[in-house]
VEXSE-699453 format. One record per atom (N, C-alpha, C): residue in one letter; x, y, z. Coordinates in steps of 0.05 Angstrom, whole numbers, plus 5000, padded with zeros to 4 digits. Last residue first. Layout:
N
+------+------+------+------+
: resn :    X :    Y :    Z :
+------+------+------+------+
:    A :    X :    Y :    Z :
...
+------+------+------+------+
//
This chain:
148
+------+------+------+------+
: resn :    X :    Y :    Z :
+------+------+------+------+
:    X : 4777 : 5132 : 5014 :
:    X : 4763 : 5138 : 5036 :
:    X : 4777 : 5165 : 5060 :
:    X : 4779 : 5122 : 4941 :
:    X : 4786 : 5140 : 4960 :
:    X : 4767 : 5145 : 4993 :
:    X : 4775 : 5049 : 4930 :
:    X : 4769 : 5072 : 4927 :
:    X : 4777 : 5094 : 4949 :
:    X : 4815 : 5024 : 4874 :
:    X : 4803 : 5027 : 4898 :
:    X : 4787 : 5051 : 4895 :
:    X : 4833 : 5020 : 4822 :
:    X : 4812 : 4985 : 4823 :
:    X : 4811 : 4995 : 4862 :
:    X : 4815 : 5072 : 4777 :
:    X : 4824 : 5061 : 4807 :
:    X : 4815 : 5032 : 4815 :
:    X : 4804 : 5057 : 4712 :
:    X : 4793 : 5082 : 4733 :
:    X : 4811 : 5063 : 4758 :
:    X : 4856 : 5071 : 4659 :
:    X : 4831 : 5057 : 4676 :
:    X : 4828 : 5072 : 4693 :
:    X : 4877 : 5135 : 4637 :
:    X : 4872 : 5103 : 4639 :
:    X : 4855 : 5096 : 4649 :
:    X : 4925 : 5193 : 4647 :
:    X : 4895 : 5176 : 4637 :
:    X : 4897 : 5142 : 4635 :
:    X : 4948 : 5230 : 4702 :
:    X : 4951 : 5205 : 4677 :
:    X : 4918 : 5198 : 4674 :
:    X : 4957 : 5264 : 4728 :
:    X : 4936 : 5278 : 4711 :
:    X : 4943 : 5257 : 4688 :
:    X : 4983 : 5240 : 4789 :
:    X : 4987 : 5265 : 4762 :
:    X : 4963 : 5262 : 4760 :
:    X : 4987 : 5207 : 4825 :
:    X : 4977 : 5223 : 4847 :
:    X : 4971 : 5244 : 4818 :
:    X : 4970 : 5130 : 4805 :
:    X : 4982 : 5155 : 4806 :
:    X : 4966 : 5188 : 4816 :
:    X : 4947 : 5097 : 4865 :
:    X : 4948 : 5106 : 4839 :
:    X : 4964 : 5131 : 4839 :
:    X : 4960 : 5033 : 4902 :
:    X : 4972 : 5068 : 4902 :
:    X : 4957 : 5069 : 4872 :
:    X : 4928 : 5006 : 4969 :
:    X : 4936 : 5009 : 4932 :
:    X : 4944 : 5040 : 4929 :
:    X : 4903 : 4972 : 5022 :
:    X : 4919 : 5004 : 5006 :
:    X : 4933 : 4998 : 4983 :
:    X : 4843 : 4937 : 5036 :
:    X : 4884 : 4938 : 5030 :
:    X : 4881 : 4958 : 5013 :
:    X : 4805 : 4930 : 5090 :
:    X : 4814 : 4960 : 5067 :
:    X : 4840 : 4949 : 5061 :
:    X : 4764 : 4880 : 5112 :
:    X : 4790 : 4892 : 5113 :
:    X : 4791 : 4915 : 5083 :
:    X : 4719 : 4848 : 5108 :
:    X : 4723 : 4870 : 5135 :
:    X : 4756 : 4886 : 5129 :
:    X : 4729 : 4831 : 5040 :
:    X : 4717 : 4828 : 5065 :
:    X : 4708 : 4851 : 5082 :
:    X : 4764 : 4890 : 5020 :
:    X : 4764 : 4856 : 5013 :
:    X : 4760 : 4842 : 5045 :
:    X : 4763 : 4954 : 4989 :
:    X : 4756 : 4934 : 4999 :
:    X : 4751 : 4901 : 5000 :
:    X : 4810 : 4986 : 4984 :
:    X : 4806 : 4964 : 4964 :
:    X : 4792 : 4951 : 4990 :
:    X : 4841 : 5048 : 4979 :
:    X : 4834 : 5032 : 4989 :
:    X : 4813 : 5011 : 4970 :
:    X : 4904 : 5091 : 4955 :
:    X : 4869 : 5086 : 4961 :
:    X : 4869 : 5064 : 4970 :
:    X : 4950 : 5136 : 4958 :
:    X : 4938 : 5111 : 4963 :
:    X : 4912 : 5118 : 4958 :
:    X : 4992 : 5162 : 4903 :
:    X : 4973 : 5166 : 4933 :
:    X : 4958 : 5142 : 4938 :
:    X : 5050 : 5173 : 4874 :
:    X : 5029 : 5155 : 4879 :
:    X : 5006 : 5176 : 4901 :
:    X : 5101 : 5198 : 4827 :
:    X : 5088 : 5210 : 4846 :
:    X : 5058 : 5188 : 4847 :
:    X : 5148 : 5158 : 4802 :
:    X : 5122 : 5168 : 4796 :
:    X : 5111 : 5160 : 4827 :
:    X : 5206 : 5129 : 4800 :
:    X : 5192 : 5149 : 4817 :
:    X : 5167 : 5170 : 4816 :
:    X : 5191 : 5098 : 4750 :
:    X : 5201 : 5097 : 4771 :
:    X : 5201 : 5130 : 4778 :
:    X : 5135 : 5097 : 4703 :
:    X : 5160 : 5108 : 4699 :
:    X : 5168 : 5101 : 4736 :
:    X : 5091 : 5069 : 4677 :
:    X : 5095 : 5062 : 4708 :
:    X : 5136 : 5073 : 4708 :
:    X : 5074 : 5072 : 4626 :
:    X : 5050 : 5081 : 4648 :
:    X : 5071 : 5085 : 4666 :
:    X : 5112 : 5039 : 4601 :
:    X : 5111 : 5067 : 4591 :
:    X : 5087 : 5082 : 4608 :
:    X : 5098 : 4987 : 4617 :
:    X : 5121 : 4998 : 4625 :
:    X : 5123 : 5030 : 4623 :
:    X : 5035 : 4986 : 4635 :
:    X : 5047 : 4984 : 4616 :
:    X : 5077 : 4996 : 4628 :
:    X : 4963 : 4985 : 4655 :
:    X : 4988 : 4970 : 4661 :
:    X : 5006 : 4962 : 4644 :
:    X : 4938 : 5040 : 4659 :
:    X : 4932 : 5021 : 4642 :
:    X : 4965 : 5004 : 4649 :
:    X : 4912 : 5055 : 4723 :
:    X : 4931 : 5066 : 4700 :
:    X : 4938 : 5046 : 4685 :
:    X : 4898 : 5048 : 4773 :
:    X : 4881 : 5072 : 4765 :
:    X : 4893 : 5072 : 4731 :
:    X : 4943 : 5012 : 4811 :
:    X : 4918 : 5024 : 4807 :
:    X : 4914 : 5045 : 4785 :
:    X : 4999 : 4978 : 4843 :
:    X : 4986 : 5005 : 4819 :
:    X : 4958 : 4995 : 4807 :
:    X : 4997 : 4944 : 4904 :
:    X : 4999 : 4949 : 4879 :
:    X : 4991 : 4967 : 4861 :
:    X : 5058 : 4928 : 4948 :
:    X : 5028 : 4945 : 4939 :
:    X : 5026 : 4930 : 4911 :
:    X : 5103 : 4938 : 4994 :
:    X : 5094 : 4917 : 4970 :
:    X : 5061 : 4927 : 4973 :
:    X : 5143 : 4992 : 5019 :
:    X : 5119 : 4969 : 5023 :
:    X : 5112 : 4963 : 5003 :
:    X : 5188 : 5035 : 5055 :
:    X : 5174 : 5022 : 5033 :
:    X : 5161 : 5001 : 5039 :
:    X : 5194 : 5107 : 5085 :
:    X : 5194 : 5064 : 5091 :
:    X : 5186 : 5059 : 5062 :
:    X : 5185 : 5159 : 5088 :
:    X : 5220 : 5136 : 5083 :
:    X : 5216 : 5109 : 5082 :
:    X : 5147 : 5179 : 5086 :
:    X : 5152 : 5173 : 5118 :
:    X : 5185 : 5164 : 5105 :
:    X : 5132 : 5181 : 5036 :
:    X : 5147 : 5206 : 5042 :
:    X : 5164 : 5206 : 5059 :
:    X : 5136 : 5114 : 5015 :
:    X : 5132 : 5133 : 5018 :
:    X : 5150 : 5160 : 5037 :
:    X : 5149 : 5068 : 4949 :
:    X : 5173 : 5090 : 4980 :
:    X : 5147 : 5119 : 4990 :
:    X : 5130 : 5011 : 4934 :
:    X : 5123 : 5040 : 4940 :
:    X : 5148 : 5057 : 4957 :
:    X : 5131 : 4959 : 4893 :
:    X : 5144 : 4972 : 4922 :
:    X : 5141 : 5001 : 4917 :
:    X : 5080 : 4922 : 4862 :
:    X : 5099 : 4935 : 4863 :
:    X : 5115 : 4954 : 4899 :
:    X : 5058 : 4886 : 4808 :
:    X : 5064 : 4884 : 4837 :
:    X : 5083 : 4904 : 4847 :
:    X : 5002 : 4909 : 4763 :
:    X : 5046 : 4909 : 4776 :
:    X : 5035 : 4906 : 4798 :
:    X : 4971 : 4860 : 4724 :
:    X : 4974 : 4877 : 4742 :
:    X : 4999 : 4882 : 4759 :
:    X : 4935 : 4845 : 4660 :
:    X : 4963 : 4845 : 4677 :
:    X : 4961 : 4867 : 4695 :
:    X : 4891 : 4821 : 4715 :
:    X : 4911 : 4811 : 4697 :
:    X : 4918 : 4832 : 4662 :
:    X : 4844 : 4813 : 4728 :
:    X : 4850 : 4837 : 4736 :
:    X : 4880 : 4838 : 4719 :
:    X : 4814 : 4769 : 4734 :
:    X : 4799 : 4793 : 4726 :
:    X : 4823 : 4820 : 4727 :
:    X : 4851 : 4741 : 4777 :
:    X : 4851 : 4727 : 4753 :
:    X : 4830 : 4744 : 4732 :
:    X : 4859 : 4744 : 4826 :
:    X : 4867 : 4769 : 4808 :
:    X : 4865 : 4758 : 4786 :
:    X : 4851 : 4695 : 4850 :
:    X : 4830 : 4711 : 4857 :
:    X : 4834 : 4741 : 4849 :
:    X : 4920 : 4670 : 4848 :
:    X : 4884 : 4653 : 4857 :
:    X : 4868 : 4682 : 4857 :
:    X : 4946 : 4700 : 4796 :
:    X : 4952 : 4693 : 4826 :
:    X : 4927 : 4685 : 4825 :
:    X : 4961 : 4711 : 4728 :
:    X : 4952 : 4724 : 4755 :
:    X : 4944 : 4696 : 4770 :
:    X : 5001 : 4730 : 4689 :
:    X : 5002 : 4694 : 4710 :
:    X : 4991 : 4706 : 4724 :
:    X : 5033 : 4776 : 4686 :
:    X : 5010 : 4775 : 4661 :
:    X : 5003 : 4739 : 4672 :
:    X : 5058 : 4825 : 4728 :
:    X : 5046 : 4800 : 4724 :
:    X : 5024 : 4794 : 4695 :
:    X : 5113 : 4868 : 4724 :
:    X : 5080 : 4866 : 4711 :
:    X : 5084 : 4840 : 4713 :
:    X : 5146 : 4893 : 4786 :
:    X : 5136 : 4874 : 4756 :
:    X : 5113 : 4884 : 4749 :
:    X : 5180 : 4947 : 4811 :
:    X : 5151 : 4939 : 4802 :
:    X : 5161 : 4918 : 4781 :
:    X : 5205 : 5007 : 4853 :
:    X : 5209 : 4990 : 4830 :
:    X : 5178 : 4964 : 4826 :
:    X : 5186 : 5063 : 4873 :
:    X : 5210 : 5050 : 4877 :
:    X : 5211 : 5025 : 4861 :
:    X : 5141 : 5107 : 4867 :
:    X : 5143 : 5083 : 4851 :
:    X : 5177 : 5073 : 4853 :
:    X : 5123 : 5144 : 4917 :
:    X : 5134 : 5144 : 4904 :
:    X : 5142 : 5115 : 4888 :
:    X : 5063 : 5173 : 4955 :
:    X : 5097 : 5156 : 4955 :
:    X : 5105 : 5161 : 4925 :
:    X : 5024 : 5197 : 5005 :
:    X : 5029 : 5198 : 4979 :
:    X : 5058 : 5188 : 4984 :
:    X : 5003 : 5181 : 5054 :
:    X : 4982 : 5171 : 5034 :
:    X : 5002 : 5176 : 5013 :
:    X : 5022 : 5202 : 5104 :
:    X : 5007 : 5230 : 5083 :
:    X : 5002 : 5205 : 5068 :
:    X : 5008 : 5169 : 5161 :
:    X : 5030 : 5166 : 5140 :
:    X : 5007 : 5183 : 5124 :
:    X : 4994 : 5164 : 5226 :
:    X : 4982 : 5171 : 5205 :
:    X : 5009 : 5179 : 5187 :
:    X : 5030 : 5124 : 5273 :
:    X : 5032 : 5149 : 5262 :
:    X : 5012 : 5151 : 5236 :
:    X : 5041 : 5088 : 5333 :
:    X : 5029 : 5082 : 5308 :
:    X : 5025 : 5112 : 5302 :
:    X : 5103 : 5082 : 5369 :
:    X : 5077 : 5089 : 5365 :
:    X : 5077 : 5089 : 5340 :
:    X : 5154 : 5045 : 5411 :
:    X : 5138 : 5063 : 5388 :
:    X : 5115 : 5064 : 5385 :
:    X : 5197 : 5034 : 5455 :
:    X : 5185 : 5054 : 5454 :
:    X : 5176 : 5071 : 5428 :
:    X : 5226 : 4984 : 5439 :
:    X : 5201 : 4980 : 5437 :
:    X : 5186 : 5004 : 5440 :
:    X : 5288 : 4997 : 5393 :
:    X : 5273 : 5005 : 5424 :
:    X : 5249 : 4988 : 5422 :
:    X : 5322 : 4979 : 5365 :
:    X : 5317 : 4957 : 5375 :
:    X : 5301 : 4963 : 5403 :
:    X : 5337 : 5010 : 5319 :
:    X : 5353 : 5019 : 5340 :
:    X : 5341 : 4992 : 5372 :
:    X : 5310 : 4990 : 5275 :
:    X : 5336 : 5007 : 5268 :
:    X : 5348 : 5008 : 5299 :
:    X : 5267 : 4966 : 5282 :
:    X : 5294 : 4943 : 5272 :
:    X : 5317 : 4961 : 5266 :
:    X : 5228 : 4970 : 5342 :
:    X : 5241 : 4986 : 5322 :
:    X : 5266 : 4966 : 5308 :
:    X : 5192 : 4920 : 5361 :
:    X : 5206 : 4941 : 5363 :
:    X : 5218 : 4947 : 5334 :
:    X : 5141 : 4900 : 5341 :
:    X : 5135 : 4914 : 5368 :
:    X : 5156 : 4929 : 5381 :
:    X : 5121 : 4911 : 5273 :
:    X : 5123 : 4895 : 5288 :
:    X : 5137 : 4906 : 5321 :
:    X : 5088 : 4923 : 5209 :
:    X : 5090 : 4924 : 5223 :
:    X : 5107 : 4908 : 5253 :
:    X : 5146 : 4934 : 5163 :
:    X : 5119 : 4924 : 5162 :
:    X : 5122 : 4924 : 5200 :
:    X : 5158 : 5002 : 5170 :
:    X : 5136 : 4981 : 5163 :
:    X : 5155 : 4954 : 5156 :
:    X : 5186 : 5064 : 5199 :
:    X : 5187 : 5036 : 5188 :
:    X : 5159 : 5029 : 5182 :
:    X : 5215 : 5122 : 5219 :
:    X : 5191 : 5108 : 5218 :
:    X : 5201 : 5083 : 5200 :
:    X : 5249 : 5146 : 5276 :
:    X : 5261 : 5141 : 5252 :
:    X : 5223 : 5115 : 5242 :
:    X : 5268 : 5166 : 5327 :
:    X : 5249 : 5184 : 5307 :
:    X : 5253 : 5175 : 5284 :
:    X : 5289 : 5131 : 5373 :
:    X : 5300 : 5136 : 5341 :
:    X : 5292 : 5160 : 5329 :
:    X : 5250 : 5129 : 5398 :
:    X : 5271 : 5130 : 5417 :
:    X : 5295 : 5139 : 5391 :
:    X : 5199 : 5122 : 5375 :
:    X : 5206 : 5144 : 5394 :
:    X : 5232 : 5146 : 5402 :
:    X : 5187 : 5101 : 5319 :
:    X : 5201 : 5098 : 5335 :
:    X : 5205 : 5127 : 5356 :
:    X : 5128 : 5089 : 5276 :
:    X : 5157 : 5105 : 5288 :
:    X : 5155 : 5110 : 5315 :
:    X : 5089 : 5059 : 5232 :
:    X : 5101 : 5066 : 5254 :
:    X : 5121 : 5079 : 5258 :
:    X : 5034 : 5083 : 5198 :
:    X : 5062 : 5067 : 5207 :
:    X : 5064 : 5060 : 5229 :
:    X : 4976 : 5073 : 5171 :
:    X : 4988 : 5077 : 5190 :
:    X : 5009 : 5061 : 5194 :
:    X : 4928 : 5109 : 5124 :
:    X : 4950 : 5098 : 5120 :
:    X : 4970 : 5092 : 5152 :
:    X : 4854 : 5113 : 5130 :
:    X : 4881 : 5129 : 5137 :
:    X : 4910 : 5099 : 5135 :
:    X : 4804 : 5096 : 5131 :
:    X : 4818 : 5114 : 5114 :
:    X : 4849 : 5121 : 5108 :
:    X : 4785 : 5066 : 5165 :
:    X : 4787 : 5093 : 5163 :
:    X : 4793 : 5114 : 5148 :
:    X : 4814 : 5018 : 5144 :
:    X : 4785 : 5019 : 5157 :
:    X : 4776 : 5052 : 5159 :
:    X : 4866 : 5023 : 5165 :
:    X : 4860 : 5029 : 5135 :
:    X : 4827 : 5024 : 5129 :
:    X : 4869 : 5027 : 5226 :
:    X : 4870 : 5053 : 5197 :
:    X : 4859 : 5055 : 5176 :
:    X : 4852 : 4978 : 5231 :
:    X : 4841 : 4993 : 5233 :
:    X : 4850 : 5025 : 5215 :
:    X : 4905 : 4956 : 5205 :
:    X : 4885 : 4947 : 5192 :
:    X : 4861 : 4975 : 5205 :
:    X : 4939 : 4976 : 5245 :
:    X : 4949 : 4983 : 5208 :
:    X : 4915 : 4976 : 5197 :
:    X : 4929 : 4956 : 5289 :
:    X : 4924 : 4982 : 5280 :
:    X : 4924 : 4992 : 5253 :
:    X : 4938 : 4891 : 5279 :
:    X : 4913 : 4900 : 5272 :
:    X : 4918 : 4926 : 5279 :
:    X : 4996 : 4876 : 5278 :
:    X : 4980 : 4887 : 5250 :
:    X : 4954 : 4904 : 5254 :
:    X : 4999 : 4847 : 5320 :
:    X : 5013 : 4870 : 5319 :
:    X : 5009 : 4883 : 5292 :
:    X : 4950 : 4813 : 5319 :
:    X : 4959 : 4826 : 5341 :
:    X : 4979 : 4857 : 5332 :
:    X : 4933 : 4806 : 5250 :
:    X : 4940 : 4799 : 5281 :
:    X : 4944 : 4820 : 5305 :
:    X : 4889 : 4799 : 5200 :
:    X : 4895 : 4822 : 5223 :
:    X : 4905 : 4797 : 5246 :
:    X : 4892 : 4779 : 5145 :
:    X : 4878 : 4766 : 5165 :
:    X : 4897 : 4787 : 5186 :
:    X : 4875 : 4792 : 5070 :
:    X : 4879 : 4790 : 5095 :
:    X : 4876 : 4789 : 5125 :
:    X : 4840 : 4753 : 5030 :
:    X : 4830 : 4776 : 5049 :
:    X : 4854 : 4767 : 5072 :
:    X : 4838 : 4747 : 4958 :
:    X : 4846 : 4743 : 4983 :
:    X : 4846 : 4758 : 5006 :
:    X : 4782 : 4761 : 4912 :
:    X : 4813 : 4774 : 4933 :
:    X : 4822 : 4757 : 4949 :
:    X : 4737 : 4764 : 4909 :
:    X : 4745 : 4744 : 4890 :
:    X : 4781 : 4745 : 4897 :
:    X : 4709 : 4815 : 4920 :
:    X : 4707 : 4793 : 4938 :
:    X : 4727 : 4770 : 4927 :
:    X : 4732 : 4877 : 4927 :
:    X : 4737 : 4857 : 4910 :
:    X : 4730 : 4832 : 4929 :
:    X : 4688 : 4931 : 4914 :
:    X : 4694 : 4912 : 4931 :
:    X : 4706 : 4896 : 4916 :
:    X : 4693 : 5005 : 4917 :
:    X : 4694 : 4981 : 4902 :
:    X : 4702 : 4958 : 4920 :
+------+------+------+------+
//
């Protein structure tokens, strides 16, 4: 699924592997070599131990629902998509990240905290942004991504 009507993020320098990943399919952190300790959002050293000795890591895709609004005021170009949670993910890696829930009718009683996620992907432009749906056997809408 495409969303053209999106805002399309714009890849820099120290972003664009995250972006290639998600071009692939694949979810990518980072972690720290000198730590072993992984993070996001992306940037060129570690903010736990202040090495620059890190590398980009394939992240398993599945997290966990660490907390969330419901927007029912949708934003320039989610204005089809309304009400939708904005929400913080914890994945397995330990890091968390601002996303949003997919696949599941947007209700407090849908979006219990620590509900088991997995990503998908959302095409907008040249770029894949990662969305989580639930990983259960919930019913609802279908995925506003798709699995690559």
């Amino acid at each position: 699924m495409t969303a053209s009507h999106k805002p399309v993020p714009k890849p820099t320098p120290d972003t664009q592997p995250f972006w290639d990943g998600t071009a692939e399919g694949e979810l990518r952190i980072q972690r720290c070599r000198a730590c072993s300790r992984h993070y996001f959002y992306p940037r060129p050293a570690c903010p736990h131990c202040g090495s620059d000795d890190v590398a980009w890591v394939t992240a398993g895709g599945r997290a966990t629902l660490y907390s969330y609004v419901i927007s029912h005021r949708p934003a320039p170009g989610f204005e089809q998509d309304g009400p939708y949670a904005i929400a913080v993910v914890e994945l397995e890696e330990g890091v968390r990240m601002m996303t949003n829930i997919v696949g599941v009718e947007i209700t407090p009683e849908n979006l219990p905290l620590d509900m088991e996620l997995r990503v998908v992907f959302e095409q907008r432009g040249d770029v894949y942004v990662p969305l989580f749906e639930p990983a259960g056997e919930l019913t609802g809408e279908p995925a506003g991504g798709t699995a690559r």
